[in-house]
N, C-alpha and C positions, 0 to 999 in steps of 0.2 A: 567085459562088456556090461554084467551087471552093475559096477560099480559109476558106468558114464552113463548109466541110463538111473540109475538110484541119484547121482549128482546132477543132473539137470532135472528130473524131478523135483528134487529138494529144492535147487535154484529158484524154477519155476512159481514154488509155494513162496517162496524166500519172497523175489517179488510182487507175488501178487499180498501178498499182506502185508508190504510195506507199499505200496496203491492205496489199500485201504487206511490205513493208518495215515496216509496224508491227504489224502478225502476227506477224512473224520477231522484235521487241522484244518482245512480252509478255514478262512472267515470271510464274513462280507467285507465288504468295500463300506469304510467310515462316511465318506463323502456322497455313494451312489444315491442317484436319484431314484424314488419312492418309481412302482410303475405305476404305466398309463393306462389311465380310466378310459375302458373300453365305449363308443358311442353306444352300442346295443342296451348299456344299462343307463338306468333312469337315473338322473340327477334327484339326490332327496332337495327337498327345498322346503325350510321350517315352518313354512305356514299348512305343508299338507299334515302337520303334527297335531293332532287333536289335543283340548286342553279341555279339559273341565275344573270346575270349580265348587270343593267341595262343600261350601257355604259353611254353614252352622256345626253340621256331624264334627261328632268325636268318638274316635275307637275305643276300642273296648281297654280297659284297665289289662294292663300286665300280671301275669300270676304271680303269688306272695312265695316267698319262699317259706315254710314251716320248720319248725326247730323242734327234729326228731329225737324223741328219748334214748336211752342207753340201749334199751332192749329193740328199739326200733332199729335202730343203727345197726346193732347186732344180726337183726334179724337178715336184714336185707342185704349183709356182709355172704349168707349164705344163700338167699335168693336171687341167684343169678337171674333169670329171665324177667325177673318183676310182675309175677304174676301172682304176690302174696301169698303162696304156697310154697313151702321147700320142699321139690321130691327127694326120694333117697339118693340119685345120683351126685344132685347138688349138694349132700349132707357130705357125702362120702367125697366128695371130689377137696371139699378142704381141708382132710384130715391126715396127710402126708408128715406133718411136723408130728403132730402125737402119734405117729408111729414112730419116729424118731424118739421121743422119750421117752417111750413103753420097753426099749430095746438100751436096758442101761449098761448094760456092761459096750455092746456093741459087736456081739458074737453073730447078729442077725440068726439069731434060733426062733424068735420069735418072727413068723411067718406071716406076710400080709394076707393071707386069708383067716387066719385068727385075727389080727387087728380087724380085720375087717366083719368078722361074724360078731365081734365085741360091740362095735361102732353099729350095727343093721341091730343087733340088740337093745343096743341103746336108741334108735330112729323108732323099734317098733314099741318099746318100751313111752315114748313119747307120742306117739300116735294113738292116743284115744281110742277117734272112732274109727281105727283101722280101716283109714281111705288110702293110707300110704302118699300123703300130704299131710305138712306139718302146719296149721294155723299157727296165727301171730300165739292163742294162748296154750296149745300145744307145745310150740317152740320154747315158750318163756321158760315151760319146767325144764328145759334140757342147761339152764343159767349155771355153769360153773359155780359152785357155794365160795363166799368171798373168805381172806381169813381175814383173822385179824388184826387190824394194825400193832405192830412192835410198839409198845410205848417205847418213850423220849427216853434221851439217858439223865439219867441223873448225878448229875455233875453238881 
């Protein structure tokens, strides 16, 4: 008895989601006529379209684009909200890959809350006036030191 009452159940479902499944297939009619414009609404008619005539005026100039320096670019890589300030969240939220290279063998011994007191070290270490925001000349000391270029071979 379970089993005629579990299979017409199942049928049941079997059915109804193949209903919907070809519900979901309809398409309009290619040919069907557009519907009918009800009398109750008002016909627009182009002349009750107001025009004005802006004479002489001219708007205002478009904004220039600016061509941001190195350190600018950098900066704002870590200034998520644009609000010229790095908190510490935003410092730390980009430093996923150098935990990655801090961990050279790949034993993961070294523990993201060490990375992480290293990295708030180095944020309060740049933090001057200890607002815990990093200004534009705040941020600059925190500049990766560049190396050297390899000189050319000499062939």
């Amino acid at each position: 008895m379970n089993r005629m009452l579990l299979g017409g159940l199942i049928t049941l479902v079997m059915v109804g989601l193949g209903l919907f499944w070809w519900q979901g297939r309809a398409q309009v009619e290619e040919a069907a006529p557009p519907p009918a414009i009800e009398a109750s609404e008002p016909a627009i008619v182009t002349s009750d379209i107001p025009v004005s005539d802006a004479g002489d005026m001219v708007g205002p100039k478009p904004p220039e684009a600016t061509e941001l320096s190195r350190e600018e670019r950098r900066f704002f890589r870590y200034d998520r909200d644009r609000d010229r300030s790095i908190s510490r969240n935003e410092m730390l939220s980009t430093r996923s890959a150098a935990f990655r290279k801090l961990d050279k063998d790949g034993n993961n011994l070294l523990t993201f809350e060490e990375w992480a007191v290293a990295t708030a070290n180095r944020f309060d270490k740049a933090d001057a006036n200890g607002n815990e925001k990093l200004t534009p000349e705040e941020f600059a000391t925190t500049r990766p030191k560049r190396k050297a270029a390899k000189p050319a071979c000499r062939c």
